[in-house]
C-alpha positions in Angstrom: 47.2 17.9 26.2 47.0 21.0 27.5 48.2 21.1 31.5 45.8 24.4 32.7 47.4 24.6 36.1 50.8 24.9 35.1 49.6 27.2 32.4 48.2 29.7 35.7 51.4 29.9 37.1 53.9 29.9 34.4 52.2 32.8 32.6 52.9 30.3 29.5 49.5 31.2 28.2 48.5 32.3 24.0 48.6 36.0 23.2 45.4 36.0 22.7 44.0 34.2 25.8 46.4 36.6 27.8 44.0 39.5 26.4 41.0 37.7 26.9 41.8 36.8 30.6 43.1 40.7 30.8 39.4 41.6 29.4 38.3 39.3 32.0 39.6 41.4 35.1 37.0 43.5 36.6 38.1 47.3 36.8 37.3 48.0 40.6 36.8 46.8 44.0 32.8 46.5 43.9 33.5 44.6 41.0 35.9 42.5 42.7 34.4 39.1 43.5 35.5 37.6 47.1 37.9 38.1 49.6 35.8 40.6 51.4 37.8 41.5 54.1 41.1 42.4 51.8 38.4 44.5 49.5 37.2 46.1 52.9 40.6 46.7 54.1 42.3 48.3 50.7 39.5 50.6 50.0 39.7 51.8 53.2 43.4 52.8 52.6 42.8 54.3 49.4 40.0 56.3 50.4 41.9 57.8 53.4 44.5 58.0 50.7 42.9 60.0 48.2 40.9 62.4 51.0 44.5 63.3 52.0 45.8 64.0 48.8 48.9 61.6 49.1 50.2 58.5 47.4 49.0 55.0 49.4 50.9 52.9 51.9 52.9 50.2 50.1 50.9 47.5 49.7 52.2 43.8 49.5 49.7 41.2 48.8 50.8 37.4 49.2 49.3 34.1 48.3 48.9 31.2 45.9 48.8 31.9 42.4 45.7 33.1 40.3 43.9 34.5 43.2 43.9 38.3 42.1 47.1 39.8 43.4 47.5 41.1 40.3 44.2 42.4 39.2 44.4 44.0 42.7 47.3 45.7 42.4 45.3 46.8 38.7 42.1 48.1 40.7 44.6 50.0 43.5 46.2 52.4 40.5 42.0 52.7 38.8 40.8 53.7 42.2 43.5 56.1 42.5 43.6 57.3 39.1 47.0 57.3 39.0 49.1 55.3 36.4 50.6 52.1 36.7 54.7 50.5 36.3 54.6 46.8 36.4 57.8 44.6 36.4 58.8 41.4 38.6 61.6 40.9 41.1 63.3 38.5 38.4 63.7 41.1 35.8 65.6 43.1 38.3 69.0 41.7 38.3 70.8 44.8 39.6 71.0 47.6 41.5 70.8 49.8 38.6 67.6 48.3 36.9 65.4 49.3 40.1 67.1 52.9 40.2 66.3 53.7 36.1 62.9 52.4 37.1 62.2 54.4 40.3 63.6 57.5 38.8 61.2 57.5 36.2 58.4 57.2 37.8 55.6 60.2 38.3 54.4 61.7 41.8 51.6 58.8 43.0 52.3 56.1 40.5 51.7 52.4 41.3 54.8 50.6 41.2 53.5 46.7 40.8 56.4 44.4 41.6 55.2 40.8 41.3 57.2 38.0 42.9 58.7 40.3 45.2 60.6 37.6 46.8 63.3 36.8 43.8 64.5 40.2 44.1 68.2 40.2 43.9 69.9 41.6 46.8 71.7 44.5 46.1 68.1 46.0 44.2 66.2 44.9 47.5 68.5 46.8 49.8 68.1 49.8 47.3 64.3 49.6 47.7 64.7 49.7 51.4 65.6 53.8 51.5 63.6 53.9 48.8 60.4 53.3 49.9 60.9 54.8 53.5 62.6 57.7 52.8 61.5 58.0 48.8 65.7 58.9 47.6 68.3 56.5 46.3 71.9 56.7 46.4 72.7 56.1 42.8 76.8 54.8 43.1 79.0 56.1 40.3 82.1 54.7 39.9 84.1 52.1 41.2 86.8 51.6 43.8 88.0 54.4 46.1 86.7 56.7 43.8 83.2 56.0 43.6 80.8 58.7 44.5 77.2 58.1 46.0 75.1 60.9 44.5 71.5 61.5 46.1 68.3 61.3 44.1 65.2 61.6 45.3 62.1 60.2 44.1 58.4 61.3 43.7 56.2 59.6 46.1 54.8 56.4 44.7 53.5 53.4 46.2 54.6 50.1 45.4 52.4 46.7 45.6 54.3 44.1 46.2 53.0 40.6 45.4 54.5 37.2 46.4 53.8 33.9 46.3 56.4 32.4 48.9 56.0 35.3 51.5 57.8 33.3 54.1 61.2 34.2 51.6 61.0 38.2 52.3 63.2 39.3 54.2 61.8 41.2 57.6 63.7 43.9 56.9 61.5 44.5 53.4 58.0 43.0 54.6 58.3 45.7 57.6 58.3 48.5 54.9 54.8 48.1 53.7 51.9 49.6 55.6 50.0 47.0 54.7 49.8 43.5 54.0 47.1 41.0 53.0 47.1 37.3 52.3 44.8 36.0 49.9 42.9 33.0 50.3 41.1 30.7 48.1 37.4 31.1 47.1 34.7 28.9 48.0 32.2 27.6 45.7 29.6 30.3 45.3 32.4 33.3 44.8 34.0 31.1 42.0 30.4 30.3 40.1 30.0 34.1 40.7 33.1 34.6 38.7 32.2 32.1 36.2 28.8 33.6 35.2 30.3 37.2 35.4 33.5 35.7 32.9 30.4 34.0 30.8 28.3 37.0 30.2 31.4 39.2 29.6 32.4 36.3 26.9 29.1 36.4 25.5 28.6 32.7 26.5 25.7 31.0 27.1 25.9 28.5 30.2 23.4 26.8 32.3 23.6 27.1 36.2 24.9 23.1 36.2 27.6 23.4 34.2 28.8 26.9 36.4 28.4 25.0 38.9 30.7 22.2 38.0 33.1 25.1 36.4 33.5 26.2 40.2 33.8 22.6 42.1 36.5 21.6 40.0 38.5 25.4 39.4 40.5 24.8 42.7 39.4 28.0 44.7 40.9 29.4 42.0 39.8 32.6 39.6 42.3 32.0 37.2 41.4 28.7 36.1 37.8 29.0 36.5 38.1 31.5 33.6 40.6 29.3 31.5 38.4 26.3 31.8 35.6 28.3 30.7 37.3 29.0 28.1 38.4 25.4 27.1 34.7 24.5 27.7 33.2 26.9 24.9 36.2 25.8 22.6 34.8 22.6 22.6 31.1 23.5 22.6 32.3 25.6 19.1 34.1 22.9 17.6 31.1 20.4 18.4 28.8 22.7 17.8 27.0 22.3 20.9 25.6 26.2 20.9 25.3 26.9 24.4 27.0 24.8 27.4 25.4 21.9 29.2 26.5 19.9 31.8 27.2 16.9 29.4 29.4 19.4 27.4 31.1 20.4 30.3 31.5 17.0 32.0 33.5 16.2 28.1 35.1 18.9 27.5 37.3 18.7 31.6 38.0 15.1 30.5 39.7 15.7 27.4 41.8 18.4 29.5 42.4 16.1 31.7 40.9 18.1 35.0 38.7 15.2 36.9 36.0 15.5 39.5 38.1 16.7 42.2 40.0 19.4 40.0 43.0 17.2 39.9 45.1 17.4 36.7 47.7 15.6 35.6 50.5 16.6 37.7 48.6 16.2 40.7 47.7 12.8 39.9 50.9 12.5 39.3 52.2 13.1 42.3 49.5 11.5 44.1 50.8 8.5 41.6 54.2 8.1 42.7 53.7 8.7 46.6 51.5 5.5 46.1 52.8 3.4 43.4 56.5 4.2 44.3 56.7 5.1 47.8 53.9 3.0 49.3 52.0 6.4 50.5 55.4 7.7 51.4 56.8 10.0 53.4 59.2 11.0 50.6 60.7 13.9 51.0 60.6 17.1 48.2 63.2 16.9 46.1 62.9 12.7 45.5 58.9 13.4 45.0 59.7 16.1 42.1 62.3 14.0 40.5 59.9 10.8 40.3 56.7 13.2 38.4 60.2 15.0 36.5 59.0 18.2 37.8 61.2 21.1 39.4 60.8 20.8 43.1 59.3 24.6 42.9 56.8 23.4 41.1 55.6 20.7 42.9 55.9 22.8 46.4 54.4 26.2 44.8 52.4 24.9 42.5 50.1 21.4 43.0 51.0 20.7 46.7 48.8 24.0 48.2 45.7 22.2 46.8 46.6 18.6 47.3 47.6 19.6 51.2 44.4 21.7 51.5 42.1 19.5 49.9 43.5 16.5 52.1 45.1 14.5 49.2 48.7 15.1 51.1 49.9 15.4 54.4 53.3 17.1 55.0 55.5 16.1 58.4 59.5 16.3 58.8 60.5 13.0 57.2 58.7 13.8 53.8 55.2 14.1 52.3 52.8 11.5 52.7 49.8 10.4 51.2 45.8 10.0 52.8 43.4 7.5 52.8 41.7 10.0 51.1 44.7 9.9 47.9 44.3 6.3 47.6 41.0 6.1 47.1 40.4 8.8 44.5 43.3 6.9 42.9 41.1 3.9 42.9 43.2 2.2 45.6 42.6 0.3 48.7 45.0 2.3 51.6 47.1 -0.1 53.6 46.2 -0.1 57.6 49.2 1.6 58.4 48.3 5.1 56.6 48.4 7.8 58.9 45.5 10.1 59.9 45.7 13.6 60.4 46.8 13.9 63.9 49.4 10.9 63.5 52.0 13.0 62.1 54.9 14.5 63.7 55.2 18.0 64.0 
């Protein structure tokens, strides 16, 4: 079966879905649907920006995966007309590989730099003098006789995005001029998305099945548009023309997403806090290794939905599971669960 949650953060996705969901990306801020206040804040920057006639403020953009950091980062380098580099902070292993890349950039690009965070040292101190005083010391040599020769750089603006923001260091989160967390999207921006995805995909869907699309995506953009997908794939196969509730309510079982947008890792999870751990606490890294998940994963990945939708409760002895867990697990909680406020901070 195919897991669609780990599939929107591991970037593990088919060529060809990777050009559909790029088709799917809308092209400018009016276009962009939700988190007003971010939209409201970023055009005002660029439009102070380009009435100037200078590059942007750096930008860094942080929040859960699939939310639109990077088709923000996208719509920053359209409204600005300028071009656009895009690398991560893992494919920067040394100094060197952020120097050849900021030496080659143009006057205003958009440098996009996604996962900021897992930038290796050495390249994140070079981006410091970088992006404050736009030069680098490019070190040649080694030993006594190494020589630090000056280069400076055309002025650029780099959007940083990052799911962990919590791991940048100060020194590096003070450098941007502006930052902005993204939030998840409540129902009605997420069926907006969904029609907008369907019309674009030439896909005929009644307002039910959006609708359900959008209560079971996770506040999420990115998987709003892949189960669309997997919903018209099986409304082709079973020739089912356009998509009805009934063909929506199949197709999320077969892919294993139920009524509260659980898949199977979640269930997982919720799974062994119950069956294992009695409703826990447990702590991380013994929770990851019962599902046989990394513990990145399961921290980055399911447990900002299952502690947001109120599936999980996290305290200093472990995580724990809520009434709430055991009864969409089909379970009766035992009276010593603990409620909300009966954790320890």
């Amino acid at each position: 079966m195919e897991n669609l949650d780990r599939d929107a953060v591991e970037e593990t996705s088919r060529p060809e879905e990777s050009a559909s969901e790029l088709a799917l990306r809308p092209d400018s801020l009016k276009d962009f649907v939700g988190q007003s206040r971010v939209k409201e804040q970023i055009g005002l920057l660029l439009k102070a920006a380009k009435e100037r006639g200078s590059s942007a403020d750096h930008i860094l953009l942080s929040g859960p995966p699939g939310l639109g950091k990077t088709t923000l980062a996208m719509i920053v380098a359209a409204e600005m007309g300028t071009p656009i580099r895009v690398t991560s902070g893992p494919a920067i292993t040394h100094a060197g590989d952020l120097a050849s890349i900021l030496s080659s950039l143009v006057e205003g690009e958009i440098l996009f730099l996604d996962e900021i965070h897992r930038l290796a040292r050495p390249a994140e101190e070079l981006l410091y003098m970088a992006m404050e005083d736009f030069r680098v010391d490019v070190v040649v040599g080694k030993g006594p006789g190494a020589t630090a020769i000056p280069l400076t750089l055309p002025h650029f603006t780099l959007v940083g995005a990052t799911t962990r923001s919590g791991l940048l260091p100060a020194p590096l989160r003070d450098r941007f001029g502006f930052t902005a967390h993204l939030d998840f999207y409540d129902a009605d921006e997420i069926s907006a998305i969904v029609r907008r995805s369907a019309d674009l995909l030439d896909v005929q869907i009644d307002q039910d099945s959006i609708a359900e699309l959008g209560r079971r995506s996770r506040g999420t953009p990115r998987i709003a548009n892949r189960l669309l997908r997997r919903v018209r794939d099986y409304a082709q196969i079973h020739n089912a023309g356009g998509i009805d509730f009934s063909t929506t309510a199949q197709a999320l079982r077969i892919y294993e997403v139920d009524d509260g947008g659980l898949d199977r890792l979640d269930r997982a999870i919720l799974s062994a806090l119950i069956e294992r751990f009695n409703g826990g606490p447990v702590g991380l890294t013994t929770l990851a290794m019962a599902v046989g998940e990394e513990r990145e994963t399961v921290e980055s990945v399911a447990e900002p939905f299952l502690v947001r939708s109120g599936f999980i409760l996290r305290s200093p002895r472990g995580r724990i599971a809520t009434p709430q867990a055991w009864n969409h697990l089909g379970k009766t909680p035992p009276p010593s669960t603990p409620g909300l406020f009966d954790i320890e901070r």
